[in-house]
N, C-alpha and C positions, 0 to 999 in steps of 0.2 A: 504494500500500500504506500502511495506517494500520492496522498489527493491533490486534485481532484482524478489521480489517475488510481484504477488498482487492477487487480487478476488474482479471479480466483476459479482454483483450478484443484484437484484430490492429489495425491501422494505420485500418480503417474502420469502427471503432467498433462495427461490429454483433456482438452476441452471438448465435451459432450454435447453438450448443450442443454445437459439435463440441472435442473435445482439453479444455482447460483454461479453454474460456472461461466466464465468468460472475462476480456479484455474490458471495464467498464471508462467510460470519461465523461466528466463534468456530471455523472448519474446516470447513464447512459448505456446500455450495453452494447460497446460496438463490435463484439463481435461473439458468438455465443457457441462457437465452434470453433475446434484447431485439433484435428486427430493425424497424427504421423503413421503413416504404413510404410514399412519396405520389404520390398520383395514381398509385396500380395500380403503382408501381416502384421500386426501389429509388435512394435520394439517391445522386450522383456525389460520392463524398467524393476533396477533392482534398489535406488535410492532416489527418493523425492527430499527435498529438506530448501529451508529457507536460510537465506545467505548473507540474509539483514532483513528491516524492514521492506524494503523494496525490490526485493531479489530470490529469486527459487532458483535451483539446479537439480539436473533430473540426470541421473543419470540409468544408461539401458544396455542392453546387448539386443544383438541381431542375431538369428540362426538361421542360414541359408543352405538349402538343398544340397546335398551332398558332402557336407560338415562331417567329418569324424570326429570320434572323440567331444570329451564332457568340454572343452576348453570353448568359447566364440572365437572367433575370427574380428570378428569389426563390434564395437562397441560407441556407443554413441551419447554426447552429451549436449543438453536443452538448455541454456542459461536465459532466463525470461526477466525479464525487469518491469515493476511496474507500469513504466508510462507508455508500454504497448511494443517492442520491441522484445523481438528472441533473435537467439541466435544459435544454429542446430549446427554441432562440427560432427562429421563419421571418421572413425578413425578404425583404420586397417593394420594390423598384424602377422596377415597373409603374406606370404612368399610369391605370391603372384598376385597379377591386378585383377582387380574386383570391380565387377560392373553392379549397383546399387540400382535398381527401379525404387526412386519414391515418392511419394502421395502425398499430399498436403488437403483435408477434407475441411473444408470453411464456411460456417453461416451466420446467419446474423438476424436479430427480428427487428434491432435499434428499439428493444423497450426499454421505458425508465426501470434504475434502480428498484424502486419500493414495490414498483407492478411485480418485477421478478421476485425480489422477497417474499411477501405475500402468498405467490403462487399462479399468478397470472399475467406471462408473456405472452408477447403479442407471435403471428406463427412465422416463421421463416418467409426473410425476402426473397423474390427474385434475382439473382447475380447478372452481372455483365463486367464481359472482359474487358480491363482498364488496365493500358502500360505493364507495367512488370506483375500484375498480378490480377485482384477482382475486384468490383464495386459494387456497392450496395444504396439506393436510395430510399428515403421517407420522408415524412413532410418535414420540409424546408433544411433536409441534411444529408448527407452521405458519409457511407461506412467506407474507406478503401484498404486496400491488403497491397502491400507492393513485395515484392520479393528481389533480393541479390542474391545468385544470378540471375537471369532474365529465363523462367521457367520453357522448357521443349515443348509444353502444353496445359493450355486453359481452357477448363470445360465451365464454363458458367451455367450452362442445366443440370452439372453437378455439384456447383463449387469446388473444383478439383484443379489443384496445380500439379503438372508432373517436369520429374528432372530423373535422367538418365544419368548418374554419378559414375569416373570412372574415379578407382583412388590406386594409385600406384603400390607396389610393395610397403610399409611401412609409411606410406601416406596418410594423408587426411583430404577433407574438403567439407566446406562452409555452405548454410544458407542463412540468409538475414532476411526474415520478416522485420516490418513496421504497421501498426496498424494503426489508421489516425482516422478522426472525427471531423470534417468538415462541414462548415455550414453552408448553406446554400448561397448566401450572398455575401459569403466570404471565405477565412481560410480556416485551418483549426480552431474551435472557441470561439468563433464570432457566432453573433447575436445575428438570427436569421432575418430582423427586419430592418437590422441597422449594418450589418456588418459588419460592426464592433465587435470585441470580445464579450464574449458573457460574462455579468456576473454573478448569475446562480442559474443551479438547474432546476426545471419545472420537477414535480414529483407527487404522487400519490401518496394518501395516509397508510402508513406503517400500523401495526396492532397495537405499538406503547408509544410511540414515538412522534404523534402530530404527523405534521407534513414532511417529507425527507429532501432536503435539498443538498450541493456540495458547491459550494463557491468555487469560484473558476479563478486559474492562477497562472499566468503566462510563465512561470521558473518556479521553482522548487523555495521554499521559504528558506530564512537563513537561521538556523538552531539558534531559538531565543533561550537557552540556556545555558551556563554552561556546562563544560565535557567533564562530569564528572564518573570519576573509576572508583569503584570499591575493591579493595582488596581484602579478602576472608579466609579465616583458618574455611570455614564450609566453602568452598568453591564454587556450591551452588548457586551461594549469592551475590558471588563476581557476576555469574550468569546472569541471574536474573535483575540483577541491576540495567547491565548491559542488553539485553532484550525489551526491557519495560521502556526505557531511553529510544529506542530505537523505532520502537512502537509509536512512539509521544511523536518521535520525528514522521513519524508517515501520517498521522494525524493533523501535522499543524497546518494551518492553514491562514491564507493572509488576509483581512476583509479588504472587498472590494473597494471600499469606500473611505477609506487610510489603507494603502498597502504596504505601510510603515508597519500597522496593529497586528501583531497574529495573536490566535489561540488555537484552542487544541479543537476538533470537532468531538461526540460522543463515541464512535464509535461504528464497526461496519458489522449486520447492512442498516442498520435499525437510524442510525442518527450520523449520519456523515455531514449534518449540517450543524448548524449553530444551536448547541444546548445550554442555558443561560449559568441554570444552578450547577450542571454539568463542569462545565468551559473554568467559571468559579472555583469548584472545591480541586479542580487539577492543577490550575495556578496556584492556590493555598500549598497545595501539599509541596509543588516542585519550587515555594520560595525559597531553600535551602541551597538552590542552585542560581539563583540569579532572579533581580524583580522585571526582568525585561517583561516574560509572560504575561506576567501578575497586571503591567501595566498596558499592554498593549488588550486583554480582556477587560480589564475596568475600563477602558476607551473606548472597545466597542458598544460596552452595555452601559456607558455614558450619554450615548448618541440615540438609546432605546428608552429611555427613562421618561415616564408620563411627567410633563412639564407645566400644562394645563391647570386651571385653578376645578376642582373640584374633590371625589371622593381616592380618586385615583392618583390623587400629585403624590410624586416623591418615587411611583411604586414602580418596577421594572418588570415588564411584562413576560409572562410563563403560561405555557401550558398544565391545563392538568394532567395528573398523572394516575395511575391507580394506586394505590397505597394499602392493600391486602386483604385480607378479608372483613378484617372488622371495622373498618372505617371506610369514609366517602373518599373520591378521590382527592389529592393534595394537589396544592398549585404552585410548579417550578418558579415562579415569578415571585413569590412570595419567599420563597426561600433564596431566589438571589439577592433579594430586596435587602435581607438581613444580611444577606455573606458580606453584601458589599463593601460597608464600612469596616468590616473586620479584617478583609482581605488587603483595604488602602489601608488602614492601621497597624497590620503585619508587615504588612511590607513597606511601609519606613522605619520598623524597627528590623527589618535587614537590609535596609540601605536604599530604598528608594528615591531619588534625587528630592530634595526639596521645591524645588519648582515644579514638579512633575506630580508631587503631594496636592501643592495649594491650586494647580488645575485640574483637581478629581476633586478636591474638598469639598465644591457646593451640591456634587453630587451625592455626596454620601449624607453630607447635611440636608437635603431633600427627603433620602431614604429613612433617617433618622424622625425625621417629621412626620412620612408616613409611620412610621412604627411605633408613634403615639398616637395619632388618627386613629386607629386599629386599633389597638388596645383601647382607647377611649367609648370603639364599636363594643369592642367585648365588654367592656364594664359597662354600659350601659344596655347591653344585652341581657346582661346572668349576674349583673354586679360582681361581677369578679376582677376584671381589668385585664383579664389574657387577650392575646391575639391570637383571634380564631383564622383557621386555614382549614377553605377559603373566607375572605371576607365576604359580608360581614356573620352569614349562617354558622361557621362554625365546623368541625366539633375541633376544642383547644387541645390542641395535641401536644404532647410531652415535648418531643423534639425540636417543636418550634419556638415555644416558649426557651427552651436554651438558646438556639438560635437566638432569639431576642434578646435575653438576659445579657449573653457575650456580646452582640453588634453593639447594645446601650451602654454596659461597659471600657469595652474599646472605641466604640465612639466617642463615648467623653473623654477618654484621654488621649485621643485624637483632636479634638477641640479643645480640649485645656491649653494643648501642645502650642496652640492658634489664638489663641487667649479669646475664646468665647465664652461667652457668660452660661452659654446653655448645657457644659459640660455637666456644672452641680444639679440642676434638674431631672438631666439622662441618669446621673449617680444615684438620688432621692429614687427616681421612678426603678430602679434595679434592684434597690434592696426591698421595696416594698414588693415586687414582684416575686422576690425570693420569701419573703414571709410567708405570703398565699399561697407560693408553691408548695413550699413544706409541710402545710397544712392540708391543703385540698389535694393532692397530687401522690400521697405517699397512701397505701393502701398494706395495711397490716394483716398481718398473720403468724400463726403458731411459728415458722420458720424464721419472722424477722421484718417480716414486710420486703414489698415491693415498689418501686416507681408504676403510676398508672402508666396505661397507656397514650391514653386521652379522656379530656372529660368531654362529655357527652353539653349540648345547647344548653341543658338543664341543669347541670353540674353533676352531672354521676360519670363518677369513677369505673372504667371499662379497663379491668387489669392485666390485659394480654401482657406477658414478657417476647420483647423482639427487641433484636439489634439497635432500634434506633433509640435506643433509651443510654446507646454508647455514648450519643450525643451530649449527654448531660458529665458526662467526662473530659469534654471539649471545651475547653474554656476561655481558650487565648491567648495570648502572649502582651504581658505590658512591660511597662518599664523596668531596667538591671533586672535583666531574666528572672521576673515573677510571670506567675501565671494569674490571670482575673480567678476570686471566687467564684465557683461552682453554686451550684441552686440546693444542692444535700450536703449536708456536714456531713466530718470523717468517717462518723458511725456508718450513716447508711451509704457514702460511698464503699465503704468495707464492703457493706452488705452485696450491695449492686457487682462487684467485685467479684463477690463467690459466684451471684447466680450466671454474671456471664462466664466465669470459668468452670461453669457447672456442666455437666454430660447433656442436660439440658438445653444448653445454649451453643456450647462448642461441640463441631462435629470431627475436632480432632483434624478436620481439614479448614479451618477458619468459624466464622460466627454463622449461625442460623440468623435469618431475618427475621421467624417464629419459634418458639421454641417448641420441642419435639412433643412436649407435652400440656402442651395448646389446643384447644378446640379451632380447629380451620387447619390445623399444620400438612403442610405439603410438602415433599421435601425439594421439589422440582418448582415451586410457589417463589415469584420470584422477589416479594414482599410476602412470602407466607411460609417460608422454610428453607428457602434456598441458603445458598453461602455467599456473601455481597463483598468483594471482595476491600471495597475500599471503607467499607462500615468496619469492617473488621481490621483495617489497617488502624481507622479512629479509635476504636478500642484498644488496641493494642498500645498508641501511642498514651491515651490516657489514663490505662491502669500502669504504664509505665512511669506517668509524670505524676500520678498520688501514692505511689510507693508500692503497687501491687504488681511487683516487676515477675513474680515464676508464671502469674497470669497472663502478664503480657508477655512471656515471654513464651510461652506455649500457644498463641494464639499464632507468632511471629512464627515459631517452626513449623506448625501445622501448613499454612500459607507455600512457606518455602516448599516443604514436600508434597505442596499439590501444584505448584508450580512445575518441578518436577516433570511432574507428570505429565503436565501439557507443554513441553517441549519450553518451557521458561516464558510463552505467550500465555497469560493468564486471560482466561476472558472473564465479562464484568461479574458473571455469577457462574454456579454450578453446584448441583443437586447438593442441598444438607444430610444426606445418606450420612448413617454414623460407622466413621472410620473404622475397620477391621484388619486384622493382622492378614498381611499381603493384599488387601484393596488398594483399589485407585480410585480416584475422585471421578463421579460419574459429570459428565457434560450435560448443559441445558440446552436443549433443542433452538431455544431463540434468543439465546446469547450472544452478545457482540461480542467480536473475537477478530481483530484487536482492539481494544476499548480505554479510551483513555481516563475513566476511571481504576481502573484495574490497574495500568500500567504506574499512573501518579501513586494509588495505593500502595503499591509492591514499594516502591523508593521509599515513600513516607514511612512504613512498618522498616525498612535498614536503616533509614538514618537517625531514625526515634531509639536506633542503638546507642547512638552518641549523646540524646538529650543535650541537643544546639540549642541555645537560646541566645540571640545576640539584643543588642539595644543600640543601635549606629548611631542616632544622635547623642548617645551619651556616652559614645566610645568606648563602648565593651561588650564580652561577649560570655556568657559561661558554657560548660560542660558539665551536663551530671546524667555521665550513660548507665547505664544497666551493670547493678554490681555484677549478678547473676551473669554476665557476656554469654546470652543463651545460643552463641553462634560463633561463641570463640573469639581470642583476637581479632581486625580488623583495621583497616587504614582505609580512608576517604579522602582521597585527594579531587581535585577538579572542584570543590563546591565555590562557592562564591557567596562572601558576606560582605557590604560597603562597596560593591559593584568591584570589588579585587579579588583575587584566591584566596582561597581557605583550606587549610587541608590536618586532618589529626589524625588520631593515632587511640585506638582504647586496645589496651591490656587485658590478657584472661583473667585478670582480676577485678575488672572492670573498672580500670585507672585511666582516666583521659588525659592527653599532652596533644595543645595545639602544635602544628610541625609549621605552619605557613598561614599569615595573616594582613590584614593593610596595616600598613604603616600608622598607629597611635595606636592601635586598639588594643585596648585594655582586656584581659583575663579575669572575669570575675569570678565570683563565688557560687 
């Protein structure tokens, strides 16, 4: 994946035309077919594997008529790159020259992305033969396939390119497919009534995902992060550092409308477009690496922000989403609404320019405004003062109210930072928020109690246990590496502590989203039982930062060894099935894979090893990793704190020493 380009293709390279496979652009599948025959039959591919984010190799043998012996003769390899380009070399080992008949089988229906997801492409075009290869048209576009060399023959009633290959002794020989998307009144990416480039693709609705679009990008984005390497006694998780990174990179995307701004998309096939709360909590996580992300996403969803004098000022608009069994659905919009000041508040305390702060500040202070409008809704709804998701019906849910709690928190001392007056009022309205929380929110029992899940318009307490109660674990980052109060004292964090590190909660391969012994639990539920991979990163990182480090740190290996599993590409969920001696993590049938939650997750759960907490305007930084080093020794070099390098060092004792820092910055406590 290199959006807006990708390819997807099984283990043997061949593109079917069946489910999902094919070359897609700008959303697009331009070509939904590509099967290799030689010698009348299909190549033995004996290794498919991905080479990066934007890259497969396949490799195959041939067995030709009259072969003795278990050994092949010619063997062949596919290197495919996302942005629609392969390149197929045959290589001979024969003592004599080899005449190769091969086949190149091509179609194409030019459906959108989401139609194919879904289940409904449009049926194969007509071909006609174009220059070195075949072409394909629909409305207002063409599909074309060119080949090097210049094929012996083109059947366009079959889609068939053929090349007669001779390969000498110990030879080889080459064919380069390209395959590109043209618009009709222009060249590749252009806008079919302007003949401009596009800036997004049209698309159908996805099952979770709204509408699916992929913004269109004339060059490859340039990694708004920095290149950071982890070094691990587990080796694993050099890997899966390096994978998740690479992942991020086929994901980023530039907006059309600043192509200075990038962010990450959701995820394929489901959201390759712009996901707000999405886009958000992957910049949060990867601020350890650099604020470039962090800011070129708070610019986009700067420019989305209801401005307008009415119910909706301040708030940044989302989609609903489902939110599992026992509640209505939630609205993304509402949860970026909250990330956002916390997200510009974090990232000036890891080094966000200050001019780049004070041109996001009136946005956050907008958001901040809605987030007492709303809560204003809810208390004069239920007299309670939460903020209900959706506005203004309701029902007030655990998770959001933390959300709140930490933006109102971090907000004001984001505005203190600015000398506004309205800091002590966001502070006033946080602790009284936290009073009623603890009161109405905490639901007791012979075992110790629970956090609800949500209370209900009426105020009844609905006491599902699911992941996003990790949320309340979440608190923040403020000034000389403190973290903002939490909405439960020590106690019942303790509490909350056991139940997620409970059989109940963890499935030994990461967190349930339900727990096992839940009314609704599903284990394939992907708000109802499933394994969410970056909820479970949030967990991990915050029973790490309140002291409940063998929990986190079991959440942490669980992850790695389902990682593992899945070739170090984690996708955003997979089946909460409880872990068994020689199991593997079972996959979810409509999981994005690669998903830029999962992959921001996977980083956030390694470097929540070091417990980074920096404070740049106040020129320092602490360390307080994982006594426990549930992953061994470790070194992180490449990160970036104060827009300079960073790089440490923790000990199997779980001893930190910075190695490389900016120049003043201070070592705190």
């Amino acid at each position: 994946m290199a959006l807006p380009a990708l390819a997807v293709s099984p283990a043997s390279g061949q593109l079917t035309g069946r489910g999902l496979h094919g070359f897609y652009r700008d959303g697009r599948r331009v070509l939904s077919r590509c099967e290799l025959w030689v010698a009348g039959d299909e190549p033995l591919v004996v290794q498919g594997r991905l080479t990066g984010a934007d890259r497969a190799r396949f490799i195959g043998t041939v067995r030709r008529a009259g072969e003795r012996g278990p050994d092949p003769e010619v063997h062949l390899e596919r290197l495919r790159n996302a942005d629609g380009t392969e390149r197929i070399t045959f290589r001979s080992s024969a003592a004599r020259p080899v005449r190769l008949p091969v086949e190149i089988r091509l179609a194409t229906d030019l459906a959108e992305l989401g139609a194919v997801a879904v289940g409904f492409p449009g049926s194969d075009l007509p071909a006609a033969v174009h220059g070195a290869g075949l072409r394909w048209s629909g409305p207002g576009m063409h599909a074309v396939v060119s080949a090097t060399p210049t094929p012996q023959d083109a059947l366009a009633s079959a889609g068939l390119l053929r090349w007669e290959l001779e390969l000498p002794p110990g030879g080889a020989r080459t064919i380069d497919l390209r395959v590109v998307l043209e618009h009709a009144s222009g060249g590749p990416g252009s806008d079919p009534s302007t003949g401009r480039r596009r800036s997004a693709a049209a698309g159908v609705p996805g099952p979770r995902s709204g509408v699916f679009g992929a913004p269109a990008r004339g060059d490859r984005s340039p990694r708004p992060w920095a290149p950071a390497r982890l070094d691990c006694e587990d080796h694993r998780a050099d890997a899966l550092m390096a994978a998740s990174l690479g992942d991020l990179q086929g994901l980023a995307v530039r907006d059309p409308a600043a192509p200075a701004d990038v962010w990450v998309a959701g995820g394929f096939p489901w959201r390759c477009g712009f996901a707000p709360a999405e886009a958000l909590w992957a910049s949060r996580m990867l601020l350890p690496l650099g604020t470039r992300l962090a800011a070129g996403t708070l610019r986009v969803l700067a420019r989305s922000q209801h401005t307008a004098p009415g119910a909706d000022f301040g708030r940044i608009p989302g989609a609903l989403r489902d939110a599992g069994p026992h509640s209505p659905p939630s609205c993304t919009g509402i949860e970026a609404t909250l990330l956002f000041p916390t997200v510009l508040a974090e990232a000036r305390r890891w080094g966000l320019p200050e001019q780049e702060t004070e041109r996001l500040l009136p946005t956050a202070e907008r958001c901040l405004r809605w987030l007492r409008s709303a809560a204003d809704l809810g208390r004069r709804g239920s007299r309670r003062g939460y903020v209900p998701d959706p506005v203004p019906e309701g029902p007030y849910r655990c998770e959001t109210q933390a959300h709140a709690h930490r933006a109102a928190l971090l907000g004001a001392d984001l505005l203190a930072a600015y000398g506004s007056s309205d800091a002590v009022a966001l502070r006033e309205w946080a602790e009284e928020l936290g009073t009623r929380f603890r009161a109405d929110f905490w639901v007791e029992d012979r075992a110790g109690g629970r956090p609800a899940a949500l209370l209900t318009a009426d105020g009844r307490p609905v006491p599902h246990l699911g992941s996003a109660a990790a949320h309340l674990l979440d608190t923040g980052l403020l000034g000389g590496g403190t973290l903002a109060p939490g909405l439960l004292d020590a106690t019942r964090t303790g509490r909350l502590a056991s139940l997620l590190g409970g059989p109940a909660m963890d499935s030994g391969w990461g967190l349930r989203s339900l727990g096992a012994k839940e009314s609704g639990y599903n284990p394939f539920g992907h708000r109802g039982g499933a394994v969410r991979v970056h909820e479970t990163a949030i967990a991990a990182a915050g029973l790490a930062a309140a002291g409940h480090e063998r929990a986190a740190g079991a959440l942490i290996k669980g992850v790695l060894d389902a990682a593992e599993s899945f070739g170090y590409r984690l996708p955003e969920m997979y089946a909460g099935e409880q872990r068994t001696t020689d199991a593997v993590p079972v996959p979810h049938p409509a999981a994005c894979r690669p998903a830029a939650l999962a992959a921001a997750g996977a980083i956030h759960l390694l470097i929540a090893l070091a417990g980074l907490r920096p404070d740049v305007p106040a020129g320092s930084v602490a360390l307080r990793p994982l006594g426990t080093a549930p992953l061994g020794a470790l070194q992180l070099t490449g990160l970036s704190v104060a827009e300079q390098p960073f790089a440490l060092r923790i000990s199997r004792l779980g001893m930190g020493m910075v190695e490389a820092a900016a120049d003043g910055l201070q070592l705190g406590s």
